[in-house]
N, C-alpha and C positions, 0 to 999 in steps of 0.2 A: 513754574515749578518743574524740578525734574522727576524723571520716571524710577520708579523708587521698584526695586527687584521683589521687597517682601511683598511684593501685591501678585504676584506670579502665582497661581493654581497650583493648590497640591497635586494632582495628577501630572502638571509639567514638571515641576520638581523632582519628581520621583522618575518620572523621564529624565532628565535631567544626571542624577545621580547615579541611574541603572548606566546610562550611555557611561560617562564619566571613569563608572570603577573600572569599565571591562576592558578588555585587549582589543586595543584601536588595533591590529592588525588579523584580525579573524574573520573571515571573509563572514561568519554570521554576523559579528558585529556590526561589519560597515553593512551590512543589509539591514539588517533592524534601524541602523543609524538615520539610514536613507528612502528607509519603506513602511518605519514602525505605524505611521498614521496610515496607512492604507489595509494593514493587515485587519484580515478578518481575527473576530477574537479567540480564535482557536490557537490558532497560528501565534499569535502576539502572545498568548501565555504561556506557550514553549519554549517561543525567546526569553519571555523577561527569565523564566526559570535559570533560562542558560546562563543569564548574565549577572543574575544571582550565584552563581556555582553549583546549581543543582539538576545541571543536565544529564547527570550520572543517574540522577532518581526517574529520570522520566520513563515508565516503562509503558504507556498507554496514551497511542495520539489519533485522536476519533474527529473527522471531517464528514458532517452528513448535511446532506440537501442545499448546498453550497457552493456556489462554480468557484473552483480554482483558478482555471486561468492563467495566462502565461508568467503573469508576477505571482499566483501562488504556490505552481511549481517549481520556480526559480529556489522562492523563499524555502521550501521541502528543501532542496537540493544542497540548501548552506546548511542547514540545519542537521541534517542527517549525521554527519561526523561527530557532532558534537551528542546526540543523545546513544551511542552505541548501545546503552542497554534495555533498547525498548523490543518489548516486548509483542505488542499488540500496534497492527497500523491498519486503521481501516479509512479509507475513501470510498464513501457511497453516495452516488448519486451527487457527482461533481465536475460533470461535464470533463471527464479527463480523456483524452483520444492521442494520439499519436504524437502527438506537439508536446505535449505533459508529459509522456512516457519517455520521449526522447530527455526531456530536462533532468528527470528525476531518476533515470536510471544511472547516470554520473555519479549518484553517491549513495543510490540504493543497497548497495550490497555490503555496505557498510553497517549495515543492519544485521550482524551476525548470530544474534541471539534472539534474534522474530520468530515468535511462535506461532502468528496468527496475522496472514497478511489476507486483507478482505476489501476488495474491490469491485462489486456489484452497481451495474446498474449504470455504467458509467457508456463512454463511447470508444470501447475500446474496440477496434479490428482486430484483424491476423496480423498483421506489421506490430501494431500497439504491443499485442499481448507478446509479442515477442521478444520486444524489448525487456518489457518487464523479467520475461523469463529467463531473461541470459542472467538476473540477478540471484534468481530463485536455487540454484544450486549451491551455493555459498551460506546460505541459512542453516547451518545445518540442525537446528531445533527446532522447525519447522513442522507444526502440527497440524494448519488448518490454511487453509485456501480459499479463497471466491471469488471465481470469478464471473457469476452466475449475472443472467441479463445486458449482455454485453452484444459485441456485434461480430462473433467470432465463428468460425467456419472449420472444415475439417483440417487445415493448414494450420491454423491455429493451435489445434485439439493436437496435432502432430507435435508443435513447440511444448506446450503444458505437456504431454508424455517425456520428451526428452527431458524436461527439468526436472521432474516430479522423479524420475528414475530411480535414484540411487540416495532418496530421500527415509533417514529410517526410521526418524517418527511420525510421520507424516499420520492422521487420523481422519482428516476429512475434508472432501475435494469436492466443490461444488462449481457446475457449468450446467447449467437449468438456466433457459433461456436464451441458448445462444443458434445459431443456425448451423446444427452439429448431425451430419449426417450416421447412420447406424451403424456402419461399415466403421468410422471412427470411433466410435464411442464403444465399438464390441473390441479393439484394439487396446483404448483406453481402461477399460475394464479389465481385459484379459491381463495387462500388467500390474494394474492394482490389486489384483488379486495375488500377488506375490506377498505382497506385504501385510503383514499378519497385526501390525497396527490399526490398521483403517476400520474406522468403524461406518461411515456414511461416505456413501459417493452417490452424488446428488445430480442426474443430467436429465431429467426429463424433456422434451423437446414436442411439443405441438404437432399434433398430427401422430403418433405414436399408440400403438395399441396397446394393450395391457399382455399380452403374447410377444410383444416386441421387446417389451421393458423386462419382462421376467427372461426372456433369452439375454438379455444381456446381464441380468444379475448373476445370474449361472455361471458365468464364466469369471464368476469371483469367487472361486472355488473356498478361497483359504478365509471368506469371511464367513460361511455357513456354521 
């Protein structure tokens, strides 16, 4: 007897017919086409969205306690064009460090109407967070930041100022826990205190006195 197609699994199917409608020439398609079974299901329900025609609706894409990984920044990296109107993107706790950041900065900034880019807890350095940074001036509705538990230094804290500069809704900017000396973070401060937005800026750092901490609140003049 031969092999009869109606025995094929409704979830293949439906793979099947998502691939099928879409534009075989969309660099997200041929990644789904060629990655769908490996994607975590985070990732996999953003695609099918896309390939349904409803990447316009996605305003909200939350990866937590999940390593990404060189094929799931890749996968970010197709994708990102395609949902422009997302709003909220948080990576927590996804093993992302400089390899990631390099991937995903190629079409991060394509994210023009991110309100809330949150990235805590991850393995990002000074190089890392750099990259990321070069994206972060381009947001221009950008309310909220994190890059809090990461592995960043005052080099760092130097990049995240120049990004954050001339950002004007900007509301709250957290780096708590990272290896962020006082000298930086009274610099950091002293310009966030321009911005009459901000409501939290969040840098507490180990080892730091309560004398320490309130001298650098001070110097956010314009949030008192």
């Amino acid at each position: 007897m031969g092999n009869c197609s109606c025995l094929q699994s409704p979830k293949e199917t439906e793979e099947f017919l998502l691939i099928s409608s879409a534009d075989s020439d969309s660099p997200a398609t041929l990644a789904y086409k060629k990655h769908w079974e490996k994607m975590i299901p985070e990732l996999r329900e953003v695609y099918i969205q896309f390939l349904q025609h409803k990447g316009k609706n996605i305003q909200k894409l939350e990866i937590k306690e999940k390593e990404l990984g060189e094929l799931g920044c890749e996968l970010l990296c197709k994708i990102f064009p395609e949902i422009i109107n997302l709003k909220e993107l948080m990576l927590s706790n996804t093993c992302l460090g400089i390899e990631g950041a390099n991937k995903i900065a190629d079409t991060l900034s394509d994210l023009r109407k991110l309100e809330k880019l949150i990235m805590p807890r991850n393995k990002l350095t000074d190089e890392g967070v750099e990259i990321i940074c070069q994206a972060i001036p381009y947001m221009g509705e950008i309310k909220e930041i994190d890059f809090s538990y990461n592995d960043i230094t005052s080099v760092g804290a130097e990049k995240i100022e120049e990004a954050v500069m001339d950002l004007e809704h900007l509301e709250i900017l957290r780096v708590v826990g990272n290896n962020l000396k006082r000298r930086s973070l009274e610099k950091l401060a002293k310009m966030l205190g321009g911005k009459s937005k901000l409501k939290v800026f969040e840098f507490g750092v180990s080892g730091m006195t309560e004398i320490e901490i309130e001298s650098i609140n001070k110097m956010m003049i314009r949030l008192d």
